[in-house]
MITORGU-492176 format. One record per residue (C-alpha): residue in one letter; x, y, z. Coordinates in pm, whole numbers, plus 50000, padded with zeros to 5 digits. Each point is the difference from the previous one (the first is absolute). Layout:
# residues N
AXYZ ...
//
This chain:
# residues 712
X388291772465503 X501744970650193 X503235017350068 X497685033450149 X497874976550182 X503094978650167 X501545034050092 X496225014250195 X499534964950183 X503835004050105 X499635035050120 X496644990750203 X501854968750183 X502615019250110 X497785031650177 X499935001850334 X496174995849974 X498574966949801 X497585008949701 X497424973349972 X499704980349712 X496305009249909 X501185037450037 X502564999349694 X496974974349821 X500184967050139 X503914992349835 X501364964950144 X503555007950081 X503175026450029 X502684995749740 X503315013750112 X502485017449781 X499795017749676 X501715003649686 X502295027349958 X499455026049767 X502785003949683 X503015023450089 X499585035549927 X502195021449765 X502985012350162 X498995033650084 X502065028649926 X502135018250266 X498425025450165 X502885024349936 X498814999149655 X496775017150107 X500005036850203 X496805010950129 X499535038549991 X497655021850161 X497095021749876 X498165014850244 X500374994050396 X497515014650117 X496674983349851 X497215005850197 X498634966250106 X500934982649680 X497104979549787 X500944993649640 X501945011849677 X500075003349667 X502845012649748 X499295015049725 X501234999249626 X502635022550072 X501574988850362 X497885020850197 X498304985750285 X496325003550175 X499704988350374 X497355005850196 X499164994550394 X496824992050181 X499245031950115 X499615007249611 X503305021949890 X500924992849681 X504455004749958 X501275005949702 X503804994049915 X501605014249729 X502494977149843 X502295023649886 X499975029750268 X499594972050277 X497245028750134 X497374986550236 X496825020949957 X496524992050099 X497654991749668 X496665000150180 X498404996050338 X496814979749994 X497565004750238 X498974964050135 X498484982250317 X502734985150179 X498264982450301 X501904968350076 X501744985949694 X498275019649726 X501395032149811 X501704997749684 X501004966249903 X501174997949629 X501275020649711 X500714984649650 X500325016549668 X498084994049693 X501424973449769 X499625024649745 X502395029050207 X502255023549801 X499745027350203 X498735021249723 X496294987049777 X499814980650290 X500635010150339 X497394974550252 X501444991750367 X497694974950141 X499605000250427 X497974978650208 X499075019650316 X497085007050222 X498065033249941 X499035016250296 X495974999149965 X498055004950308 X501634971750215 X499385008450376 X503305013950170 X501535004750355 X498075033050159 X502845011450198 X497145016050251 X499334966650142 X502834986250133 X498954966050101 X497654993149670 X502174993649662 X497385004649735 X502334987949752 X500034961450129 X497024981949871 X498334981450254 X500994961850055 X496844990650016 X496195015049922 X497594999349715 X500135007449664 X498745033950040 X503035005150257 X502764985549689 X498485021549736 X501825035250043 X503384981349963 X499144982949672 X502255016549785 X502154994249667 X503754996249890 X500165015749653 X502284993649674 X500315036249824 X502095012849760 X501405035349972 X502175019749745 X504015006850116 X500415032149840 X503885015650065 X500404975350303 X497185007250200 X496924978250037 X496845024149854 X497594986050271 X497215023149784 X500384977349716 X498684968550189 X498384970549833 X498694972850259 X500354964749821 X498284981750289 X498984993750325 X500944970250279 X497535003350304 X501445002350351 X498944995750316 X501785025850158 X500605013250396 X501574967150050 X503314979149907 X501134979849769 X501434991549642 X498835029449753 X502974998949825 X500365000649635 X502394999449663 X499495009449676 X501774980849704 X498824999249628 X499934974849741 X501754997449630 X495805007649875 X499985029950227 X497744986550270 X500215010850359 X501094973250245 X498995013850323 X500824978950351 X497605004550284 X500494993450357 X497164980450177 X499145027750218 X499594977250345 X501135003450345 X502094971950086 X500465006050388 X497234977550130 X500604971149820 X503034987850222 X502105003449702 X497694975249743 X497365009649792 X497055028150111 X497074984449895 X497535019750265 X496434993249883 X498595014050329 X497215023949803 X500625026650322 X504295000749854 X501295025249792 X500214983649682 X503885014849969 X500314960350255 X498894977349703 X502564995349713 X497144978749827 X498185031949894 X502705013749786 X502684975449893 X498254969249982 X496815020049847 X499404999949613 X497775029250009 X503115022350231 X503335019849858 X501874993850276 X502224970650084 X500314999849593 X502365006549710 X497545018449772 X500455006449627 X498215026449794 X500885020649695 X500085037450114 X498055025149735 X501535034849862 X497785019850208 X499774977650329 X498514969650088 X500594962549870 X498814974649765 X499944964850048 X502854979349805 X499574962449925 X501444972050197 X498805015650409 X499244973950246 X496645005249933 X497515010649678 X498365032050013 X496234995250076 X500514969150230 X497845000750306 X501835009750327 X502945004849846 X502775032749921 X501274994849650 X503365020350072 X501144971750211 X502994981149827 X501414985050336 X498034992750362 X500774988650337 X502655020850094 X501195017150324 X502185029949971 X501484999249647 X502205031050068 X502124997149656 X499784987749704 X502005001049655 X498984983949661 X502504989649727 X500055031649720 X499624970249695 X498524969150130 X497375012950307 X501154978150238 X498865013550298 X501945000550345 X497935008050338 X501334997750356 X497674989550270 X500555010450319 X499354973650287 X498064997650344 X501795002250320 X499714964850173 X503754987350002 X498344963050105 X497354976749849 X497324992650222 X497344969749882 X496785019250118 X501005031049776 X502374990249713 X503565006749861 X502715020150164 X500005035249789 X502024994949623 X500515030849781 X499884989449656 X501395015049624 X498074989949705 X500584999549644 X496025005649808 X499844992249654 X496174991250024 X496785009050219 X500754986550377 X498454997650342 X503174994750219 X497834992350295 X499625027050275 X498884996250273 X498874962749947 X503454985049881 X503705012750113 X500924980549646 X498254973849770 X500824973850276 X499865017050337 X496445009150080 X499035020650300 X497214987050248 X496755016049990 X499265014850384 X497045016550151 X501195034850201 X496254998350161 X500894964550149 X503714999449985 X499774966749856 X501584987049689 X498564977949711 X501284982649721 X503045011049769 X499165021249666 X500264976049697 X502475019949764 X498844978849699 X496465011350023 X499575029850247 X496665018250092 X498985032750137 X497364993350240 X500525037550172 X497185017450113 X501925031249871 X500494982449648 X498425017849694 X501314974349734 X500134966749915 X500404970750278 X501704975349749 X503345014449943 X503284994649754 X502284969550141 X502775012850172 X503745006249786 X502764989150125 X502905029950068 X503304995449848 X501655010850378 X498304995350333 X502075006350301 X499865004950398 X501415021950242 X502914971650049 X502224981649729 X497724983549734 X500794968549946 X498925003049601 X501705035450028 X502545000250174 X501985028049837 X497465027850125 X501324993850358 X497975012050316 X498415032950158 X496705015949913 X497964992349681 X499855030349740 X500454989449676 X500105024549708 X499544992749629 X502705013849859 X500995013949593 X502074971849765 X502845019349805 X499265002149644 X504324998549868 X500195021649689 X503134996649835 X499745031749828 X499835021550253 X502734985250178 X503025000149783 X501685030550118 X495955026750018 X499044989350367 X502624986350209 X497834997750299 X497924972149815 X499974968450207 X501544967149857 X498554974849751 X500074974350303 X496905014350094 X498064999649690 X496274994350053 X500424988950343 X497345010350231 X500985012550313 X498704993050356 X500555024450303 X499274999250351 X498995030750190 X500624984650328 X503224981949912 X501625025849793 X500984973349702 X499804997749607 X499364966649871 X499904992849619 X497524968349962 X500994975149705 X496944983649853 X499614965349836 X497084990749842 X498475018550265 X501754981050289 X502675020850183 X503944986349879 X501745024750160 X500145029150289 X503075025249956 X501335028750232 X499975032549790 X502315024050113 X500214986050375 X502445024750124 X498415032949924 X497325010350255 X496075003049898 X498375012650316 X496614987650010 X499885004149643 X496455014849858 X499635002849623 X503134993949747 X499955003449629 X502334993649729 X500435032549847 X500985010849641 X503205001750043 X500024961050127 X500845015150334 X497394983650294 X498495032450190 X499084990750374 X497865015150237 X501024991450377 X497585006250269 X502804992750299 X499384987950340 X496985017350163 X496455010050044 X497545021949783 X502525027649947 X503215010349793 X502614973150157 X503125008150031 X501394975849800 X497295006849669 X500965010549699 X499574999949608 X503234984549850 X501354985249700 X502084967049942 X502684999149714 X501974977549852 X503505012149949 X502034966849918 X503024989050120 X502125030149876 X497065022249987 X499905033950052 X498235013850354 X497915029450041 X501175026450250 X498884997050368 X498495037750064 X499755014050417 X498485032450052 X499505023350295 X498445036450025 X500765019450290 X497735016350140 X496804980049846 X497605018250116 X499345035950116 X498395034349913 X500125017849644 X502475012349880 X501754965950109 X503664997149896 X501014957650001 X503024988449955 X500254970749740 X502714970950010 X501044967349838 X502184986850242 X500014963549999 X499664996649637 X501274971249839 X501024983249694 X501044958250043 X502115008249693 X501265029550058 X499005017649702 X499755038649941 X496705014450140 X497585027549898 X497515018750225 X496425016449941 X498155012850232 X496315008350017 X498485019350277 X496465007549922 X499274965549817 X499165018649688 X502384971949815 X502435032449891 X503394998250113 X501185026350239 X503464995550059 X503034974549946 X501845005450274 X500404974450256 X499145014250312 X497995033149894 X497685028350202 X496575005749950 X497555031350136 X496504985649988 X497395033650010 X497134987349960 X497704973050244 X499404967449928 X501314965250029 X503104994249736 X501584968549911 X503925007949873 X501604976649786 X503864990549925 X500354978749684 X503734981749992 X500584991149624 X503044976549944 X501815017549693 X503254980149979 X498814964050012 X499564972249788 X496365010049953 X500245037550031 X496425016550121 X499554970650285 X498485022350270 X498005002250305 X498105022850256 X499055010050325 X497695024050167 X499905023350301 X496775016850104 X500315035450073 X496985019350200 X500105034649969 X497455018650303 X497984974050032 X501494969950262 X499074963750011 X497414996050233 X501464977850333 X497164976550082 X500884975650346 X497224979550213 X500435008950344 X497544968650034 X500404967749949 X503954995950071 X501924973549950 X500394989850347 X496274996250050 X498044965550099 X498054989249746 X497694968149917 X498154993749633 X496225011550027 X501065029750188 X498605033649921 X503065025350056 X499365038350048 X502695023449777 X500895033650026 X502575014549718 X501265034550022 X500755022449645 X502975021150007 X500235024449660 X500625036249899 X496035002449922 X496944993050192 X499224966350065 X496924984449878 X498934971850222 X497954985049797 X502764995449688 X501734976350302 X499624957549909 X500204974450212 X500544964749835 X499854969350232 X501784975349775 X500504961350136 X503764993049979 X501024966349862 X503544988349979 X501045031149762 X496875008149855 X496825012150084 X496345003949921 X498245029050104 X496824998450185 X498375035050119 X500975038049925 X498845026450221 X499885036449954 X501235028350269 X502765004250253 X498304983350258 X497974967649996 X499684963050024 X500524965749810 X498664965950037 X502834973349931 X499004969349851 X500434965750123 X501494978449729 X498594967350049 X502344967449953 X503125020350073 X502784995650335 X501215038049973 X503014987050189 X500704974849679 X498705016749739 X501235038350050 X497075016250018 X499595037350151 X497965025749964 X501075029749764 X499395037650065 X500595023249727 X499085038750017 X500415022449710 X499115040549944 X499985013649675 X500385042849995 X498824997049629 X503875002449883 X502014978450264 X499124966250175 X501294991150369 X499684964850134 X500644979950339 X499794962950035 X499514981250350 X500134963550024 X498414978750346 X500804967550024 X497314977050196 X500954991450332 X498184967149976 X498024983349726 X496165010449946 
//
């Protein structure tokens, strides 16, 4: 650990705000320098690769999963499940899954069964919220949001927002989710009506057992960007991180590992954290002390287990609280506690500090931590603390130097499993052998692939993969069948379908490789009364070789072809929302039956509802802790239901965001939160308004940013 330790001690001597010796555990001196890691591979051109789009127009994009036969699941928060048909290139919806979505929760994960074939055995696994009987925003009361649990009370006060995240598995039956055939697996309890971390993923094992990754379900925003470890017995619990991730008797803040049954629920498999029967302790805990695990992957042969950790905010160390904020990947091959909230790593402990006095106390001994939380159900003597693999800050890491600066979001990503059969001349989209079980890091905030080179379990080398080819705030990839990666981009934005997000797919081609066509579509008119007449064209199409094209259209998304023309008429009848199709199949290259698609949505007597806030505007003075009146106004072709109107207050930070409140109704009010430890001036910060109205067919959305005037 010398050459991690010289690194730390460099990076603390150099901040702009001197972290006391006792604070990091009474170490002696600062070495400067650090070894350099080995060279990388070279890594191959990007021209070799050509990314290609799936679906652009995602919803608010959560996760993926391919299937067997190139299709691909994707699902968003507000629970629609997309389907994409691999051959077609038809975007259809596959289910839509009633959840709770205040704040961060909704739908969070979808995996398929190990077992998957599509036909004797057909399980999708999701990890959402169910509705239950969670209070919600009465839109009658305009300055009273229901739906926030209070900030501080009793317990009888926290009880109607205890609630669950569930694992359940359902049967796809011809590519639609059966939500009738449900099998809950098991639940995670939540605290909900109040922000943050509920995040999950869902990754099996070679055995078949569930890995499931659980956020820690605790607000971070006052804690002045270090650890929330609010004991005050008046607090909501959501303030105190010791309850759930540093808890041995609490799913959350966990990897947990169980063995799901035939019929629903889990057994127990050997080799947890913990043996089944111990006092004050969860046996389906493999892995503890964790903040916001957001993705993992696991190695198909060996288990190896790879788990980003997301990091707090504080961009300086400060000796009366503890470390600057480090986001950390992991590789588990054996029952961990990696520290949260106590330790940032194995050697950078935070300081224990009293919110009641505002005084701080003596830094957290990572080799022997205890739980001394009033809100603690489980054992005070915990696990020593493991050291991560990475650890890095919001600036350049001196140990890590290739992951650059910018926010912390780091992403467990797949490793490529090369298979020489299927890439002699059957899959030309498979990626390169360079890549062979090489597990790849992402960051959400800094739009990168890594791929991390292990030795003896010390990092050798850091490579760019595929530099020049754009991942915007990448959100789930996989490696898919084909040997193709799959991504899921979330884009630049708030809560909502960004611009920029979309389902896509990254091949490799070579260096004399043969592209897939570029498809553009339009539809004029795209919207009107039955009988509707559009106008179809493919102008724009392209082909970087040049080869001979072949068109199919599909209007209805029924996955039939309706005509081969390139710029054909259609007269839509009948109502309803339609998504037409071109498919451009390459039929004169090297690889003939290389194609791609894109989408127009057609709305036929039924128009997208136009939702704008006529308050808050942009231009309007604004200060954190405010509570800001809004009024949104519905335009559509049906009556408007008021009470179908939200209202999500979301705090803004750099590009992302974390939402706080929803409200109900055209009309009402929102209490901004004051995020402790931050200068909004340095640190980006506004606060996020996004309205949404749903007519039961079409959604319409506005989004209004306010920037503080001065800091709170």
């Amino acid at each position: 650990m010398q050459r991690r330790l010289s690194g730390v001690l460099a990076a603390v001597a150099a901040s702009s705000v001197t972290l006391s010796l006792a604070a990091v555990g009474g170490l002696t001196s600062p070495a400067a320098g650090h070894p350099g890691h080995d060279d990388p591979p070279d890594p191959v051109p990007d021209a070799q690769f050509q990314k290609v789009t799936l679906n652009d127009r995602p919803g608010e994009p959560m996760d993926l999963a391919v299937l067997p036969n190139g299709d691909v699941l994707h699902t968003t928060r507000a629970g629609v499940i997309w389907h994409n048909d691999a051959e077609t290139g038809v975007n259809s919806i596959a289910a839509r899954v009633p959840v709770y979505n205040h704040d961060e929760e909704g739908l969070q994960s979808i995996a398929l069964d190990p077992g998957f074939d599509g036909k004797k055995n057909s399980w999708v696994y999701l990890y959402y919220s169910p509705k239950l009987d969670t209070p919600a925003d009465d839109p009658t009361t305009a300055s009273i949001n229901e739906g926030d649990a209070p900030l501080d009370g009793t317990k009888a006060d926290f009880a109607p927002y205890k609630g669950v995240i569930r694992v359940s598995k359902f049967k796809l039956v011809n590519d639609k989710v059966k939500l009738n055939t449900e099998r809950p697996v098991i639940d995670v309890p939540v605290d909900r009506g109040i922000c943050c971390h509920v995040g999950g993923d869902i990754v099996f094992d070679s055995k078949g057992n569930l890995i499931l990754a659980t956020g820690d379900d605790s607000n971070p925003f006052e804690s002045d960007g270090y650890v929330p470890l609010d004991e005050r017995p008046n607090r909501n619990p959501a303030f105190d991180a010791q309850r759930t991730a540093a808890n041995t008797n609490d799913l959350r803040g966990k990897i947990l590992r169980i063995k799901p049954g035939k019929r629903g629920g889990y057994t127990i498999p050997a080799g947890n954290l913990f043996r089944p029967g111990k006092a004050k302790t969860r046996p389906e805990i493999y892995a503890m002390g964790l903040r916001n695990p957001f993705r993992i992957e696991i190695h198909p042969r060996t288990d190896k287990l790879w788990v980003g950790d997301y990091s707090p905010d504080s961009k300086t160390p400060d000796p009366a609280r503890g470390p600057d904020g480090k986001g950390k990947w992991v590789q588990i091959e054996k029952p961990a506690n990696f520290g949260w909230p106590y330790c940032a790593t194995d050697e950078l402990p935070y300081v224990d500090y009293d919110f009641a006095t505002k005084t701080s106390g003596k830094p957290f001994n990572c080799a022997a931590p205890r739980n001394t939380s009033p809100n603690n159900t489980g054992l005070v003597k915990l696990p020593p603390v493991e050291k991560p693999e990475i650890f890095y800050g919001f600036g350049v890491s001196p140990e890590f130097p290739e992951l650059g600066t910018g926010g912390i979001s780091p992403m467990a990503g797949p490793a490529y499993q090369y298979d020489v059969r299927k890439t002699r001349g059957k899959t030309p989209v498979a990626w390169p052998e360079q890549y062979d079980n090489t597990p790849l890091l992402y960051e959400w905030s800094r739009d990168y692939i890594k791929g991390i080179h292990l030795d003896g379990g010390e990092v050798a080398a850091i490579e760019d993969v595929i530099p020049g080819i754009v991942v915007d705030n990448p959100m789930d990839m996989e490696f898919g069948p084909d040997g193709a990666l799959y991504v899921l981009e979330y884009g630049d934005g708030y809560f909502a379908e960004n611009p920029d997000a979309q389902l896509s797919r990254i091949d490799f081609i070579g260096a004399k490789g043969n592209h897939s066509p570029e498809p553009k579509v339009t539809a004029t008119p795209s919207a009107g009364l039955a009988p509707l007449k559009v106008k179809f064209s493919s102008a724009g199409t392209t082909d970087a070789d040049g080869d001979q094209l072949k068109y199919a259209w599909d209007f209805d998304g029924d996955g039939r072809v309706d005509s081969t023309a390139k710029n054909p008429s259609h007269t839509y009848r009948d109502e309803g929302s339609y998504r037409a199709t071109l498919t451009v199949t390459d039929v004169g290259g090297k690889h003939r039956g290389r194609h791609a698609s894109a989408d127009v949505d057609i709305v036929v007597g039924n128009q997208t509802p136009v939702v704008e806030f006529v308050t808050p505007t942009p231009d309007d003075t604004f200060q954190f802790g405010d509570t800001v009146s809004y009024e949104v106004t519905v335009t559509d072709d049906t009556e408007v239901d008021c009470s179908k109107v939200t209202v999500t207050y979301i705090l803004g930070h750099d590009s992302h965001g974390h939402p706080q409140s929803t409200a109900n109704g055209c009309t009402g009010t929102l209490t901004t939160t004051v995020p402790g430890g931050h200068d909004p001036g340095q640190d980006d910060l506004s606060a996020v308004f996004v309205a949404q109205y749903d007519d039961g067919e079409l959604t319409g959305s506005a989004e209004v940013r306010l920037e503080p005037t001065t800091a709170p």
